[in-house]
Phi, psi and omega in degrees: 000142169272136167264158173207131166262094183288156193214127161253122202275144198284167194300161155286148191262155184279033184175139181105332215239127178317124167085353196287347175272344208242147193302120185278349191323120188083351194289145175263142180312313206217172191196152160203150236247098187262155200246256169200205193266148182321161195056025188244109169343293199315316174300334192269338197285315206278316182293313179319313194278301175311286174336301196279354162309282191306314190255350165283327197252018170058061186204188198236137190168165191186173176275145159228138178317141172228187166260005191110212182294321178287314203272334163276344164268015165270324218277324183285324198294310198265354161096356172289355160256111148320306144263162161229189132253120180216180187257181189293306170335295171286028170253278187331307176309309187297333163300349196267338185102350177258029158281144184291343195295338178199073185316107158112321188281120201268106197250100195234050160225017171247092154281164183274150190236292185216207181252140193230279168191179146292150174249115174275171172252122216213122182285098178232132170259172151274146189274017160298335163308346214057013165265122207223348192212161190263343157299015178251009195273124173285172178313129162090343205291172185238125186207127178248117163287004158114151157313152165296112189099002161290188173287329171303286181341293176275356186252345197262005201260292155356280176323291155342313187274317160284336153265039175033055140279127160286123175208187173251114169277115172261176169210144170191186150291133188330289196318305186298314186299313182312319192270333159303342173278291188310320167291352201082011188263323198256137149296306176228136191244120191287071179291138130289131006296174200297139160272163003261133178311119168312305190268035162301298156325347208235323151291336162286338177263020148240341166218178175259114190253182189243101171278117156303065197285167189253158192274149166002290186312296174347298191288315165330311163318301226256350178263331181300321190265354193242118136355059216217142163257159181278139150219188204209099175261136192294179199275000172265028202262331209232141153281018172269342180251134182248005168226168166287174188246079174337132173201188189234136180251151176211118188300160165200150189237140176309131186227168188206132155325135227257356155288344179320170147299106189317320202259005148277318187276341135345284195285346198264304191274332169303340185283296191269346194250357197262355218218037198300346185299310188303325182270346172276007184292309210281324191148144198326314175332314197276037161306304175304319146349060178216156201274307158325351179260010167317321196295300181340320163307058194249036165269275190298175164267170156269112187286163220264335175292302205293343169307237166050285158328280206307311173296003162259309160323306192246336165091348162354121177247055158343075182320131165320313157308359151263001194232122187309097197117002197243000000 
């Protein structure tokens, strides 16, 4: 079953108020935003963002659980959702017809809205394994990857397979995979998402873990064969890290049904995009949040209000051929 947390947004005032000007012709009463699973960046970014929506544009709308990025671009795609979130990888597979969620359908109606952040990619153990390094992750070990059909699911189990780890693959939601590791059902839980992940925050503050960097070599590998960038999550994101942490990054972008109405998805980006302190209020992540990471996009179309935006705003030079409907 999906859960969705809903927020009702105050009436909007007739001035003043993001969009309150603007021809509403089509705007839908309520929207809702799919995230992932609790304990997840994506659930706290998303709800966060939906919330500040909803009460700036007077409409009623939230985050709701998902399985992640593969399962929101089926959801933006097919219109049971207004928005979503996903990284680039699952946007490219679905568009291409190979998301699993529906094999051969071309989800080519999940337009791009905005720039959100990288998702580095991350190890994390108790340090009572003795594991420190991912050549210490034993034969057979047990990893949890994340819902099924997340990013973690599809690109790290991959990974993994490519610096020759043997494991079991498990899935579930960050929090549960988390208490399962604290419990001993898990050995190491292999994350994708924006830091600092909550529930990573939330095993430090109940036990002592080892956050994993991948090694020189490690990283190389794994950017040659992947759709993936270097990064560095810095040493002040976990209070387990005393230097930053080598990792691999993937970007995501904010996504909005390319039927909307431009200028409800206008007035949706002009809301989150204008204000970045606020939004780094909602979560760290939205460091990244800046009109400037518009470029990032070189998968998806553009739905045509958030095209709009970025070229008034941003100085965005957008190709037509990028822009949905052009």
């Amino acid at each position: 079953m999906k859960t969705t947390v809903l927020t009702f947004g105050i009436a909007a005032l007739a001035a003043g108020v993001c969009g309150a000007q603007e021809d509403r012709s089509g705007w839908p009463a309520s929207f809702t935003v799919g995230t992932a699973s609790q304990g997840g960046t994506y659930f706290a970014y998303g709800s966060g963002w939906a919330n500040l929506v909803a009460d700036e544009l007077g409409l009623s709308g939230g985050g709701e659980v998902t399985g992640g990025p593969m399962q929101n671009m089926a959801l933006v795609h097919t219109g049971d959702a207004a928005f979503g979130m996903t990284t680039m990888g699952p946007a490219a597979e679905s568009l291409a017809g190979t998301n699993p969620i529906a094999p051969g359908l071309a989800m080519d109606k999940a337009c791009a809205m905005f720039p959100m952040y990288q998702t580095p990619f991350s190890v994390t153990a108790l340090s009572s394994s003795g594991i420190t390094s991912i050549s210490e992750i034993p034969d057979g070990a047990r990893i949890g990857f994340g819902p099924a059909g997340s990013t973690s699911d599809t690109y790290f189990p991959r990974m993994m397979e490519t610096l020759g780890v043997n494991f079991e693959r498990r899935n579930g939601g960050w929090s549960d995979l988390g208490g399962q590791l604290q419990d001993g059902l898990l050995d190491v839980i292999a994350f994708a998402a924006g830091v600092p992940v909550p529930a990573v925050s939330q095993l430090e503050v109940q036990t002592d873990v080892n956050i994993i960097e991948f090694t020189e070599a490690e990283q190389a590998t794994i950017m040659e064969a992947f759709p993936v960038s270097e990064f560095e999550i810095a040493a002040n994101t976990y209070t387990t890290l005393e230097a930053p942490a080598r990792s691999v990054s993937m970007w995501n972008f904010a996504i909005a049904n390319c039927d909307l109405p431009a200028s409800f998805v206008k007035a949706v980006v002009d809301v989150v995009m204008s204000d970045n302190e606020r939004m780094v209020g909602i979560h760290r992540a939205a460091r990244s949040t800046v009109p400037s990471n518009w470029d990032k996009n070189k998968v998806m179309p553009w739905h045509p209000g958030a095209a709009e935006w970025f070229a008034e705003n941003a100085g965005a030079d957008i190709p037509a051929d990028m822009i949905y409907g052009q």
